[in-house]
N, C-alpha and C positions, 0 to 999 in steps of 0.2 A: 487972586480974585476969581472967583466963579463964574465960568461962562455959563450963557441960555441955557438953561435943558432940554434935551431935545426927545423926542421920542425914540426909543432904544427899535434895531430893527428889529423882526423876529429872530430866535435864531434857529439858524439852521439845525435842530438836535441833531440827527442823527452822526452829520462828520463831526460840527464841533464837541460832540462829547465823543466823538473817539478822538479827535485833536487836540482839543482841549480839556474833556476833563479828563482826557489820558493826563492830564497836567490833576488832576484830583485823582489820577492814580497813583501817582507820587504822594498824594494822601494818604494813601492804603501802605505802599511801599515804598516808599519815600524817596521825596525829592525835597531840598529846601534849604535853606540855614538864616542865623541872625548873625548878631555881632563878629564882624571877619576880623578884625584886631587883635580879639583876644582869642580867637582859633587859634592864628599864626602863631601867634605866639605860644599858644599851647604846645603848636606842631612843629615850632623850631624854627629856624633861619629856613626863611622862604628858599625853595630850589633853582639853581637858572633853568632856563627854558632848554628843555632840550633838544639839540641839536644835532639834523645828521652830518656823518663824519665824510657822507660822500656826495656830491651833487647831485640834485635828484635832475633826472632827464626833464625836458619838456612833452608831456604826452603825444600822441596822433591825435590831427583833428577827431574832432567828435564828429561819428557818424550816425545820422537821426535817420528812422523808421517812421512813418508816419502811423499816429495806435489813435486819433481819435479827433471829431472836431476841433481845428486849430491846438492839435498835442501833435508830439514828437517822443519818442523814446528812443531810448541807446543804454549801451555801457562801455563804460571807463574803467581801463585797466588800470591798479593802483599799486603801487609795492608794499605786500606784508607787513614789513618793518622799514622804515625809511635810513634806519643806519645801513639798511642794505639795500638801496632802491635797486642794483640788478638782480637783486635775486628775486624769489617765489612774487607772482601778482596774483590779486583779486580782483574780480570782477564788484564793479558798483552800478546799480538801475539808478537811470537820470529819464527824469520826465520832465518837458517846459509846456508851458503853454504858449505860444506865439503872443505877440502884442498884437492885439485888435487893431491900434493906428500905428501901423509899421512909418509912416510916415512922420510920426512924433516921440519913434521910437528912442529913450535913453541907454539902452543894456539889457542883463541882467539881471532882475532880483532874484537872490536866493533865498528860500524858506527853510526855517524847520520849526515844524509841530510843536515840537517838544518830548515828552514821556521821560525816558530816553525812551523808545522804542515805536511812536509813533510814524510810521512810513510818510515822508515827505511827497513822495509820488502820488500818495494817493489823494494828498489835499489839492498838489496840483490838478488831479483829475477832477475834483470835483468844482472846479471855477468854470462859473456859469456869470458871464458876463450881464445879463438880463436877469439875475436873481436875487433880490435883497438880501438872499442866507448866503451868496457866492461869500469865500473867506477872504476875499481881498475886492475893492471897489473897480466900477470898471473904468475910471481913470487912472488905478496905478493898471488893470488888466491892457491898458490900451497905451502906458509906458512902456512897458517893462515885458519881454519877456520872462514868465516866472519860474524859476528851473528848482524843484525837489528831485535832492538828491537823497535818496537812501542810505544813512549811514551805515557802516559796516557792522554786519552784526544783525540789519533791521528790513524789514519786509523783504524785496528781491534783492537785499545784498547781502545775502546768505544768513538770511533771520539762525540768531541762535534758537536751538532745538535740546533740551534739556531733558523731555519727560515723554513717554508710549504716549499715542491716542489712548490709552485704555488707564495708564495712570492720570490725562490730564480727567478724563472720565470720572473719574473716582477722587481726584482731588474736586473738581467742580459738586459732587453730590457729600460731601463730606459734613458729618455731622458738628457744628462749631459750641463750643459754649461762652456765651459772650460774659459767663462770671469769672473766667479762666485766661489771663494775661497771655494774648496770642490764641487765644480760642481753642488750645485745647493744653493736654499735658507736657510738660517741656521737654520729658522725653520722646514722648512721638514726634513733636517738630524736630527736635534735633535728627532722630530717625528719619522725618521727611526730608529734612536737611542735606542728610547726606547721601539717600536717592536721589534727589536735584543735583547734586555736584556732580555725584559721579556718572550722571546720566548726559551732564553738559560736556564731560571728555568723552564720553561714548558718541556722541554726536559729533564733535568740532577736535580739531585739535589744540591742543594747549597753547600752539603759537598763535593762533586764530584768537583764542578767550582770550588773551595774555594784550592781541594788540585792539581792544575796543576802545582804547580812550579816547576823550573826545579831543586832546590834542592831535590826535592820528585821526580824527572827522574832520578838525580845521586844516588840517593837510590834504586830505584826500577834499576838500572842499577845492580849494588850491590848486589841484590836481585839473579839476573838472573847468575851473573860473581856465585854466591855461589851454584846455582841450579845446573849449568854446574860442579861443582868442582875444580875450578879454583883459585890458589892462587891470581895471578893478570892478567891483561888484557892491551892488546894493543887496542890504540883508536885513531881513525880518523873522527872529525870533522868538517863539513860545516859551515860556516855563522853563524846560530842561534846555529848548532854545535859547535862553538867556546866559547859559554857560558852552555853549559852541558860539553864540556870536562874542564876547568879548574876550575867548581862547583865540578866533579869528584874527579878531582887530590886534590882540597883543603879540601874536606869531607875526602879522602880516598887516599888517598900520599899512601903508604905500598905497595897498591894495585896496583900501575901503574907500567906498564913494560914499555912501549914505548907510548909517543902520540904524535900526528901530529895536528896542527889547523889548516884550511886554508881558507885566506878573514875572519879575524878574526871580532868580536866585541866588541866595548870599553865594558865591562863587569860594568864598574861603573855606565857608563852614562844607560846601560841597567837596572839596577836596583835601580837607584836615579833619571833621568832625565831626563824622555824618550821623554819629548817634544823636547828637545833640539838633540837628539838621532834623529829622526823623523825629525829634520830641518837639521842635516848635510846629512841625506837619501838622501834628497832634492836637495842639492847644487850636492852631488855625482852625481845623476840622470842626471845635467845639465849639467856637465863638462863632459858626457859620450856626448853627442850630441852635446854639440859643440866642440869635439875632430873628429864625424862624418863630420862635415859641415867642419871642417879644412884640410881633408883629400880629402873630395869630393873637393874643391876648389884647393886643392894643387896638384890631380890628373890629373886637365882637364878635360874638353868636352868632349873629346875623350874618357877616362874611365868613368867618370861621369856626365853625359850628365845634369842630375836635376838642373836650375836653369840658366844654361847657365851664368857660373859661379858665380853666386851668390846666391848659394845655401840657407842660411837664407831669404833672399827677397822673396824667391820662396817658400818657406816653409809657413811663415807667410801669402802670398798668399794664398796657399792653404788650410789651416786650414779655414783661415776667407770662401774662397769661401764652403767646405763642411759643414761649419757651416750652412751657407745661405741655400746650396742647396746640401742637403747627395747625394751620390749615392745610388742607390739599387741594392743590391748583390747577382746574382740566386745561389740557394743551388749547390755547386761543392761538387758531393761524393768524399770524402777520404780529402779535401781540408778543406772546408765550410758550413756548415750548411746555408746560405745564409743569408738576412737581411739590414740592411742600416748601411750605413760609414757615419759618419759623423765629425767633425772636434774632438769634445771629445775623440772619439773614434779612431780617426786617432793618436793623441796624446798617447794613451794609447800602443797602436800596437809600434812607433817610441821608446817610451820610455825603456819597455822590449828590442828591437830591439839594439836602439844604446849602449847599455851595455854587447854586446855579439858581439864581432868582426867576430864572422863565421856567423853571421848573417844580417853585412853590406849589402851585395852584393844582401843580400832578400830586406834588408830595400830600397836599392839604387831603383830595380825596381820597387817595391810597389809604391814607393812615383812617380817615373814615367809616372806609370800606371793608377796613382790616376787623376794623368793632365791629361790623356787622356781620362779619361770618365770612367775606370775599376777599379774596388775598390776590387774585388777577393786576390789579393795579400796583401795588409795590411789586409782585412778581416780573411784570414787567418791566418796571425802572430795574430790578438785579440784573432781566437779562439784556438789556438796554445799556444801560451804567456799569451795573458795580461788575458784572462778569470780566469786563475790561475796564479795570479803572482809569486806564485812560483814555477809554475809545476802543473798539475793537474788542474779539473775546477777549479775557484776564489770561483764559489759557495761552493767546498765541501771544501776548505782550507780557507777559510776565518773564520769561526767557531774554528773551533782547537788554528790557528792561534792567535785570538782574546782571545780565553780562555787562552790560557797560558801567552799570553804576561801580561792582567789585573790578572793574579793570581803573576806573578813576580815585576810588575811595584807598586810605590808608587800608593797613593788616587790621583788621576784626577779630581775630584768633581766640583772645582773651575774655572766655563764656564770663567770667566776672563781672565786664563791662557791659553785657548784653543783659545779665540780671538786673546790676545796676540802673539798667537805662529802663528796662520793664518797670522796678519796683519805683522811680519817679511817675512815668508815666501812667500807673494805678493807684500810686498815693492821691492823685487829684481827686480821682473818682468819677472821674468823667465817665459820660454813657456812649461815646463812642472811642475811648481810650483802650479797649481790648485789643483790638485791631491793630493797632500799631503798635503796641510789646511787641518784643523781637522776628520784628519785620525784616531788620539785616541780618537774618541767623544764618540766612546762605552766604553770606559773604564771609562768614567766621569759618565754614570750611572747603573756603571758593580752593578748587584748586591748583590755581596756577598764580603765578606773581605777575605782573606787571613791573618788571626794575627799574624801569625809567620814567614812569608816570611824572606826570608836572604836577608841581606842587606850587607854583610861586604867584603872585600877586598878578589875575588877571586887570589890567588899567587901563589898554588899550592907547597908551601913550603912542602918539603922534599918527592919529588916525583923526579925521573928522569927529565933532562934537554928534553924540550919539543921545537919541531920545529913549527917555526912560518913562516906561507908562506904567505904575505902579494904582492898584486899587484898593482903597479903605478897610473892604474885609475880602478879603481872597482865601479860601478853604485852604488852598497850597502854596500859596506864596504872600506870607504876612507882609502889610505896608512896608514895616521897618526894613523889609528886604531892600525895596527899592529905594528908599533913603541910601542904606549904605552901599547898594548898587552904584547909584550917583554920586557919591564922596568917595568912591573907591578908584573908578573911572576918571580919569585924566581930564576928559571936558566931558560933561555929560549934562542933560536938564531934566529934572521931573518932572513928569506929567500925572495928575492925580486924579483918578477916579472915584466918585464917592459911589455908596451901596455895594450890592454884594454881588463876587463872578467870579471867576475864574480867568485872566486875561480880558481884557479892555476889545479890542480891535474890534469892528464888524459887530459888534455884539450889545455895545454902551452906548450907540445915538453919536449924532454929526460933530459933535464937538470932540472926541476923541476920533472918529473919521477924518474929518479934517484936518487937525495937529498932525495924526501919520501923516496923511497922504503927502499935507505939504512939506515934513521932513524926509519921506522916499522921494518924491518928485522933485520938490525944488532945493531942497536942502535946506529948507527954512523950520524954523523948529520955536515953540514956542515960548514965552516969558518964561526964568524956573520959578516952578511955585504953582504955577495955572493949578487951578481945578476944576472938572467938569461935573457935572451935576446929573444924575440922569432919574428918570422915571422912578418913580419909589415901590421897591417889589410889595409883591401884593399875596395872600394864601388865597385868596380866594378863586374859587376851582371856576374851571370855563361856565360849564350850566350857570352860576351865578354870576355868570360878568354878561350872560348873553344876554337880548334883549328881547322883551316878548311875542312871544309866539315866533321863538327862532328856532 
């Protein structure tokens, strides 16, 4: 049944679209999957979990540095490989934020962003207790100490490093053609392809790329939950977050007090299927724009003036004409870096764009402004958004990104399967389908192995019943995800979000507020089935929503 709606708060753009639609970076690069039954089975007799062959120690207390009001920093030392926990360690950054009422304090909560490569540290840093955009309420801020731990691989825990300042330079100015499956010739990506590999062993060692899985995150998670003193921990995860907390719960059930998933991912297809994972990305990203173009048409003229009502006619227009003929964009401080739009790139800005409903009303005039000759405004959402699809530049997440997904995903090896997966993916015909043709071509010549990566049924058997907050249309993580999120998971409940986002939390109004909090806080978690209702997004651009003489 449908609760009240409630007014959605603002969102905070600038973290949550590096935190979160770093989760619509996995749009671009993929994050996702559907039906996990018939993965498995695709993929074989699920694997047991593996297991090290040697006790792993108990870490040293954690020792915290004081970096910032009511923050704490340190790092924890973590074993390489945990079949070998005395041999080689790595250093992992942990940032908490303190509970505001240390006096009601319950633990713990751990975050992760998501991406893969979104830095957990820095979402902690940006909770702001007195902030309607902070990314957590400040009732769970005043439970819960909130500790982002940087996975290995990701921000200060030794960010994988793949490509020169002066290649990411030139990958970022790169000329794309969005009539061209992966935007350009498949020989030059494959060429790009294998500058990226071989640039990821020139940077890191092979034993390094080899241990990013995110069973070796729910470990080193483990690591830190033991350094802190902690019998268990409460956890709240994003998108790719959705597959380190029920890798968690299923290594380490004992250990969980409370966890939350939210804009879940098929966990099967993540780890048996990912081309196919990668093609429902795909379809998500389209049913996000044309949920926009249904909106603009069903508003009017009058609110959405683009296209004069026939908003796709108009779209396809203008793509093809910036293709022809880009605009050139002067550098706007605080805005733009400046540079040229052109139709690839124009796709790239809509795309981010129409999968974040508090973003409509930017996308509406961009695409306006685009007709009139100014390209300032989509320029900015590229270097806003799509530079970093999931937050952040694309340059410095694309690397992390890339490293963990090929240290979790089977062998890609086989270029047949990668045509394959392109020529579905353009048979649709979709207007933002270029993009994601062979987006995993790095992983076809990743090179290192992963021998022991997990493959088997994350369920989180004998862990507390865990909240699933799943949203109606999500650019990166379709509904059905979190349906089979929930039936996959041993006890779990859905939470359902109607309209359009990218993760629910913070972002969808009190009624999905509320359901988390009371399942971090008190462990109470709601009817399955509930559905929340929120604010119905709108194109219509601020000047027309202000009020006169504003």
């Amino acid at each position: 049944m449908p609760l009240s709606p409630g007014q959605a708060r603002p969102s905070p753009i600038p973290l949550r679209i590096a935190a979160v639609l770093a989760a619509a970076a996995l749009a671009l690069t993929g994050c996702a999957g559907g039906a996990g039954a018939a993965a498995t089975a695709a993929a074989g007799s699920p694997a047991e979990p593996p297991v090290p062959t040697t006790h792993v120690p108990t870490p040293d207390p954690i020792e915290w540095e004081e970096c910032g009001q009511d923050l704490d920093c340190a790092t924890v030392e973590v074993p390489l490989e945990y079949t070998d926990p005395a041999g080689e360690q790595i250093p992992l950054a942990v940032t908490r934020h303190r509970a505001t009422g240390p006096e009601q304090r319950i633990g713990s909560l751990f975050i992760n962003p998501g991406g893969p490569g979104v830095p957990a540290t820095e979402m902690v840093r940006s909770i702001d207790p007195d902030s309607a955009t902070s990314p957590f309420s400040p009732d769970v801020v005043a439970r819960f100490d909130v500790v982002g731990m940087d996975p290995r691989g990701v921000g200060e825990s030794g960010a994988v490093r793949c490509l020169t300042d002066e290649q990411r330079a030139e990958q970022a100015a790169e000329d794309r053609d969005p009539n061209i499956p992966g935007g350009k010739r498949f020989g030059k990506l494959l060429a790009d392809a294998k500058t990226f590999t071989e640039g990821c062993l020139d940077h890191q060692s092979p034993q390094f790329l080899a241990s990013l899985s995110t069973d070796n995150v729910a470990r080193d998670l483990d690591q830190v939950r033991a350094a802190l003193g902690e019998e268990q921990i409460t956890f709240y995860g994003a998108s790719y977050g959705t597959v380190v907390g029920p890798m968690y719960a299923t290594l380490f059930p004992e250990r969980v007090r409370q966890m939350v998933i939210d804009a879940p991912v098929d966990t099967s297809l993540w780890l048996n299927d990912p081309l196919r994972l990668l093609d429902e990305v795909a379809v998500s990203n389209e049913e996000t724009l044309d949920a926009w173009f249904e909106t603009c048409r069903a508003e009017g003229v009058d609110v959405c003036p683009f296209g004069d009502g026939d908003p796709e006619a108009a779209f396809d227009a203008l793509i093809t004409e910036l293709e022809a003929e880009p605009l050139q964009v002067p550098p706007t401080e605080g805005l733009t870096p400046g540079g040229t739009l052109d139709g690839a790139m124009t796709l790239e800005s809509v795309r981010a764009a129409a999968g974040n409903r508090n973003l409509w009303p930017l996308l509406t005039a961009g695409l306006a402004a685009a007709q009139q000759g100014n390209g300032t405004p989509l320029h900015y959402l590229v270097s806003m958004v799509t530079v970093a699809p999931f937050g952040g530049p694309f340059a410095t997440l694309q690397e992390p990104h890339t490293g963990v997904r090929c240290a979790d995903w089977p062998a890609l090896d086989k270029l047949s399967e990668h045509h394959a997966a392109a020529k579905r993916i353009t048979a649709r015909d979709d207007r933002l389908g270029s993009r994601a043709a062979y987006s995993a071509l790095n992983c076809a010549l990743w090179p290192v192995e992963n021998e022991d990566r997990f493959t088997g049924e994350l369920t989180g058997a004998g862990a507390p019943p865990i909240l699933v907050v799943g949203g109606r249309l999500d650019n990166v993580s379709p509904y059905h995800w979190a349906q089979t999120m929930t039936e996959r998971l041993e006890d779990a409940v859905l939470l359902t979000r109607e309209g359009v986002a990218h993760t629910s939390y913070r972002t969808s109004g009190p009624c999905i507020d509320d359901a988390v909090d009371a399942a971090l806080i008190d462990g109470v978690l709601p009817a399955d089935g509930t559905v929340c209702d929120v604010a119905p997004a709108t194109t219509r651009p601020p000047s027309a929503s202000a009020g006169a003489g504003e």
